[in-house]
C-alpha positions as CSV (number, residue, x, y, z in Angstrom):
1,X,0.0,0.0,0.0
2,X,2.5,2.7,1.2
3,X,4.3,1.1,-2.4
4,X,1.7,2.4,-4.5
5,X,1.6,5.9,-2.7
6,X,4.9,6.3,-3.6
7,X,4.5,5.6,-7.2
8,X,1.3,8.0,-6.8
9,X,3.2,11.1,-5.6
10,X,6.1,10.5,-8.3
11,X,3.5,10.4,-11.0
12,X,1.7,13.6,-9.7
13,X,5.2,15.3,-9.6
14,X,6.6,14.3,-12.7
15,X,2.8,15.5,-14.3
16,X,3.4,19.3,-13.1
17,X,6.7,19.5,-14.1
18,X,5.1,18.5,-17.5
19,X,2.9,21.4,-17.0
20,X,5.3,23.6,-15.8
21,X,7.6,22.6,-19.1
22,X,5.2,23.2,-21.3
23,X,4.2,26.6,-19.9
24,X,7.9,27.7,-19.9
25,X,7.9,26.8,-23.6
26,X,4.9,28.5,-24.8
27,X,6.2,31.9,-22.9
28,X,9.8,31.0,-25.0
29,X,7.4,31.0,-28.4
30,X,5.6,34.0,-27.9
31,X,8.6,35.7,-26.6
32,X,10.1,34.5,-29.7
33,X,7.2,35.7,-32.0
34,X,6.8,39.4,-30.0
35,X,9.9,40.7,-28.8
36,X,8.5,43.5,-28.0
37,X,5.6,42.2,-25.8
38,X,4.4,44.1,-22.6
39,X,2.1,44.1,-19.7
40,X,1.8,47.5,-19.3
41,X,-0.5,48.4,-22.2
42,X,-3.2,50.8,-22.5
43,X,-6.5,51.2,-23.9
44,X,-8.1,48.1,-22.5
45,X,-5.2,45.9,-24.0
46,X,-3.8,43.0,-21.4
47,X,-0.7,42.2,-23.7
48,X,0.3,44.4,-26.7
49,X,3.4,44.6,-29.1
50,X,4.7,47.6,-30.5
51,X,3.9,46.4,-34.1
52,X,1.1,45.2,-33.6
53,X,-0.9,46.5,-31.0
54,X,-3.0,44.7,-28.7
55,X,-2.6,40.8,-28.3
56,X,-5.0,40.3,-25.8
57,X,-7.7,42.3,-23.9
58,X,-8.7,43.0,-20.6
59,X,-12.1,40.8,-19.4
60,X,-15.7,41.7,-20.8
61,X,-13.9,44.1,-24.1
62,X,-13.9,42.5,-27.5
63,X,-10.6,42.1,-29.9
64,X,-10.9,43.4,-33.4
65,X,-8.1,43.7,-36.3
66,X,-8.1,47.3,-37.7
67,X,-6.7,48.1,-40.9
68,X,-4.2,51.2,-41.6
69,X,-2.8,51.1,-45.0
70,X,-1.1,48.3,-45.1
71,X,-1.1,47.0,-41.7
72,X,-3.3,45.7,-39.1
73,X,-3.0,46.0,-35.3
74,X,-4.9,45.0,-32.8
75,X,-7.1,47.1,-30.8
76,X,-9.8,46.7,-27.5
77,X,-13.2,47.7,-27.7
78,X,-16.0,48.0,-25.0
79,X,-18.4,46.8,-28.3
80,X,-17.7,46.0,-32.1
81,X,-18.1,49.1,-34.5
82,X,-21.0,48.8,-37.7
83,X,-20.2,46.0,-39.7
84,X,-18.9,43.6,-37.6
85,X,-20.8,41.4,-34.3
86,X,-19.3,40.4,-31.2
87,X,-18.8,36.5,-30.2
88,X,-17.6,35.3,-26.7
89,X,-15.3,32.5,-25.9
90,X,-14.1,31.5,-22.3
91,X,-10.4,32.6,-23.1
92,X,-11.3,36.1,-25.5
93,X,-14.0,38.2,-27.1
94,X,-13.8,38.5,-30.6
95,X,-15.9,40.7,-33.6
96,X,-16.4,39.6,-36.6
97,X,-17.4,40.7,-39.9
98,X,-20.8,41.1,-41.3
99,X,-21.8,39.8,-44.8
100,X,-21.2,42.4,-47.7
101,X,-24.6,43.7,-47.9
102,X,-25.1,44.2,-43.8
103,X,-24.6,47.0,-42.2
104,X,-25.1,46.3,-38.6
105,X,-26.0,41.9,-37.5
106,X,-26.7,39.8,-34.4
107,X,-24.3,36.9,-36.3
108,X,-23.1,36.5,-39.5
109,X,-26.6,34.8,-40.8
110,X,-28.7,37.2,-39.0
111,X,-29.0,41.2,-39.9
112,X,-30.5,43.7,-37.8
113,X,-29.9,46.7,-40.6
114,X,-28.8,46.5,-44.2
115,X,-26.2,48.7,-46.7
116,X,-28.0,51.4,-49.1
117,X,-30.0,49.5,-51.4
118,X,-30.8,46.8,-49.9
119,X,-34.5,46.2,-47.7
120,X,-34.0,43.8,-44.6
121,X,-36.2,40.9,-44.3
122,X,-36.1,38.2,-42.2
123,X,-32.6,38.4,-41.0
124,X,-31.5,39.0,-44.7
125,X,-30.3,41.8,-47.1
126,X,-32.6,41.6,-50.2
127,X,-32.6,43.6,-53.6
128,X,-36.6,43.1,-53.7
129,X,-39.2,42.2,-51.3
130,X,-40.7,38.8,-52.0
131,X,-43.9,38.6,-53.5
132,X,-46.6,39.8,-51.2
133,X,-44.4,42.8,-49.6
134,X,-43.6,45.4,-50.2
135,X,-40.6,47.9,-49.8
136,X,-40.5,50.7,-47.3
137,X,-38.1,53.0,-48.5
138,X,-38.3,55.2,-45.1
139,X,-37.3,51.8,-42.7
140,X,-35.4,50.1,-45.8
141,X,-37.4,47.1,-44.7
142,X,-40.1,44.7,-46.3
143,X,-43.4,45.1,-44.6
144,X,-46.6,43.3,-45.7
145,X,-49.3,44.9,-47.7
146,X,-52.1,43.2,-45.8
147,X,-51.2,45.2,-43.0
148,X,-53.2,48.5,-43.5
149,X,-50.6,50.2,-40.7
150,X,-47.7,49.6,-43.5
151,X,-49.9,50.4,-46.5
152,X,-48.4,52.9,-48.6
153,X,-49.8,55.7,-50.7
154,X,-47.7,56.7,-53.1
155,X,-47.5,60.3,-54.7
156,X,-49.1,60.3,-58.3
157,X,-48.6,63.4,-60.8
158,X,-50.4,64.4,-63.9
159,X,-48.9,65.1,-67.3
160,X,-46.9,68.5,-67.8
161,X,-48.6,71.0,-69.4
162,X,-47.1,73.1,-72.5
163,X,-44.6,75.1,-72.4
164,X,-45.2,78.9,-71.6
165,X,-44.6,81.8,-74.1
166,X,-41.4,82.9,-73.9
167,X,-41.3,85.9,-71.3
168,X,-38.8,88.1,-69.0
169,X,-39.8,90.7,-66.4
170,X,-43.5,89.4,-67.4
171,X,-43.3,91.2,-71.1
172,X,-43.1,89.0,-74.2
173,X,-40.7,91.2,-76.0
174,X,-38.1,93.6,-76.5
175,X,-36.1,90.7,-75.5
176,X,-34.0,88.1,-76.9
177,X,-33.2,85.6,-74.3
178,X,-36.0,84.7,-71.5
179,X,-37.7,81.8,-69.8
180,X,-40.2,79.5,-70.3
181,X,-42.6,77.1,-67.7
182,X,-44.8,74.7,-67.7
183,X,-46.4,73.1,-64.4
184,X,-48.5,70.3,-63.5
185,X,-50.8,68.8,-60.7
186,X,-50.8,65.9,-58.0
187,X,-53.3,63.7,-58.6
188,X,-53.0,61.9,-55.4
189,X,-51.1,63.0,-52.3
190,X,-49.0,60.4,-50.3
191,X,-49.5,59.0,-46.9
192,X,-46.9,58.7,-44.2
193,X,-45.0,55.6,-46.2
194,X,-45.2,56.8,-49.4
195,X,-43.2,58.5,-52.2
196,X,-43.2,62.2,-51.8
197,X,-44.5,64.3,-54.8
198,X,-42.4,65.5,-57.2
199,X,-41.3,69.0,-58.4
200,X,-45.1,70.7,-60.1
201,X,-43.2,73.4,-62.1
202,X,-39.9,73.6,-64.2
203,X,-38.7,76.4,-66.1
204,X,-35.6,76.7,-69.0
205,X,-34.0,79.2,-71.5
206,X,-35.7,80.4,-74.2
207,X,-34.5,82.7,-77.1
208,X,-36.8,84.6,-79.4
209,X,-36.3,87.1,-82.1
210,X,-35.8,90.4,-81.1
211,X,-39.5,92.4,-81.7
212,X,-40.6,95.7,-80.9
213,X,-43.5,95.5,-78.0
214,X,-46.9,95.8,-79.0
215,X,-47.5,99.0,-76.8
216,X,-44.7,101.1,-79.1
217,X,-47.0,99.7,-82.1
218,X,-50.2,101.2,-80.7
219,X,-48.7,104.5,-80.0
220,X,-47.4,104.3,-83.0
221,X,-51.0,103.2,-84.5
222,X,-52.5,105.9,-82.5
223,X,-50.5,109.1,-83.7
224,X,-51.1,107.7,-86.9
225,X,-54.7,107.9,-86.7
226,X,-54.8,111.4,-85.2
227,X,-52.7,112.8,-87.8
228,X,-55.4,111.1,-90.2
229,X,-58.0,112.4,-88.1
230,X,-56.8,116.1,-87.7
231,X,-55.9,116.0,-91.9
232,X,-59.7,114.8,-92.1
233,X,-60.9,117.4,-89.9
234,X,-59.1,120.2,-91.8
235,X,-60.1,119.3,-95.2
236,X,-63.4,119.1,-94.0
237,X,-63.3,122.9,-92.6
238,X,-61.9,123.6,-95.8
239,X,-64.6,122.4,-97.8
240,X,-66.9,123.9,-95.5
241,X,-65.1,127.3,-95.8
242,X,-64.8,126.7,-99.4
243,X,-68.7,126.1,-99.8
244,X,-69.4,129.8,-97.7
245,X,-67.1,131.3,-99.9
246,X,-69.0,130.0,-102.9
247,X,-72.6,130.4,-101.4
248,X,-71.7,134.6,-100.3
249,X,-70.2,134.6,-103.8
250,X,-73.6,133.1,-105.4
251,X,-75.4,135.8,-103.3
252,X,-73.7,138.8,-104.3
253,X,-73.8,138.2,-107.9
254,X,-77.6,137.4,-107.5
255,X,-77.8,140.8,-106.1
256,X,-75.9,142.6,-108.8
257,X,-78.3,141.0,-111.8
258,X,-81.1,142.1,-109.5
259,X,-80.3,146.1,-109.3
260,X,-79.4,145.9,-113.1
261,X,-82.6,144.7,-113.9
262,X,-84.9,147.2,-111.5
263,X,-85.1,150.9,-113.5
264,X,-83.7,153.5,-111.5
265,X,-85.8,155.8,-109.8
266,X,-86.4,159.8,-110.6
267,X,-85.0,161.9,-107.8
268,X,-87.1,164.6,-106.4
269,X,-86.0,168.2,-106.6
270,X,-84.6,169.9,-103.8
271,X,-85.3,172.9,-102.0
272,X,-82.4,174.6,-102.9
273,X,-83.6,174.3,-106.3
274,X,-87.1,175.7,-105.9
275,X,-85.9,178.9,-104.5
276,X,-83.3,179.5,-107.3
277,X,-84.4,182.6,-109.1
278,X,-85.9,182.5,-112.9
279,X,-84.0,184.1,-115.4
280,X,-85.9,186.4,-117.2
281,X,-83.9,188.0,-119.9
282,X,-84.9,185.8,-122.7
């Protein structure tokens, strides 16, 4: 009996100085593969290296590999940054990458928020909704049309009308370069989920040819007219003068043939002449 306790405590003592060998050894290889490895690190690292940063954390913060350039060190983080998800093991904490299309994930298989074009459903990052969903473009996430809470309304415009006359400062000439609009209606506004409305009015350059503006043309038009008007007016008082000339001319020569037709009258004698003295001599 005592024998066998012997061969017991031998056995025991040679197994921990296996231990103890093999824990020498692996401090030898690391030693070997950092140099430059310390235990006084900062920034939530327990073991870091010069070259490479941190080797190991502290308990409860996560290990992740940053790129700069060219290189990658290691660096301690209370939580993993967008794109990658955190995973514990009983001797580190680890984040890992998310798929290509994920922004943000619970694991690798499972998203919780997907990349710009992409709607999440189901865990997944999908280019279009399945059939029987349909895409929120506010949440980025396939919702079910059944659902009248996630029914959308989408915006709907009517057809552009024509194109304005070409104008500037309101006036449609005495110009050569101006604008032009045309505008349309919304037909049906949106609700909360769906598309906003478009623009309802758009304008562009215009060029016309160079014209006088119709007001010049009427002023034009109306001195015109006046100038008619006053020349009508005149040769009408002319006429008019003309035809009193004639008429007091008629009258007067109407009066002459009447006295040469009328015999002229004897005049009386005076009184000087009835007192003049009769000669007697003869």
């Amino acid at each position: 009996m005592q024998l066998r306790l012997i061969s017991w405590f031998f056995i025991a003592l040679n197994f921990m100085e296996y231990i103890g060998s093999q824990h020498a050894s692996r401090v030898r290889r690391q030693g070997r593969m950092h140099p430059n490895v310390s235990q006084g690190c900062q920034g939530g690292c327990a073991t870091c290296s010069d070259y490479n940063g941190c080797l190991s954390c502290k308990p409860r913060l996560f290990f992740v590999l940053e790129r700069i350039g060219m290189k990658q060190i290691g660096v301690c983080l209370s939580s993993c940054p967008s794109g990658y998800y955190g995973t514990r093991y009983p001797d580190i904490n680890k984040c890992a990458k998310c798929k290509a299309d994920c922004d943000t994930c619970f694991t690798r298989n499972f998203c919780t928020k997907c990349k710009s074009g992409f709607y999440l459903y189901s865990g997944k990052c999908l280019e279009k909704c399945p059939d029987g969903l349909e895409a929120n473009n506010h949440t980025m996430e396939c919702t079910s049309i059944a659902c009248p809470m996630f029914v959308a309304v989408h915006c709907e415009a009517s057809e552009w009308s024509p194109w304005s006359p070409c104008t500037k400062k309101g006036k449609t000439c005495g110009f050569k370069r101006g604008n032009e609009v045309r505008v349309r209606e919304i037909v049906q506004h949106p609700s909360a989920r769906g598309n906003p409305c478009p623009a309802t009015s758009e304008s562009r350059k215009c060029m016309v040819q160079r014209k006088r503006c119709q007001k010049e043309g009427k002023g034009k038009k109306n001195r015109e007219e006046k100038r008619k008007k006053s020349n009508k007016d005149e040769s009408k008082e002319s006429r008019q003068e003309s035809k009193g000339r004639a008429a007091r001319r008629q009258n007067r020569e109407q009066r002459e043939n009447n006295n040469k037709t009328q015999p002229k009258k004897r005049k009386a004698p005076s009184k000087e002449q009835d007192l003049a003295p009769v000669d007697t001599a003869h």
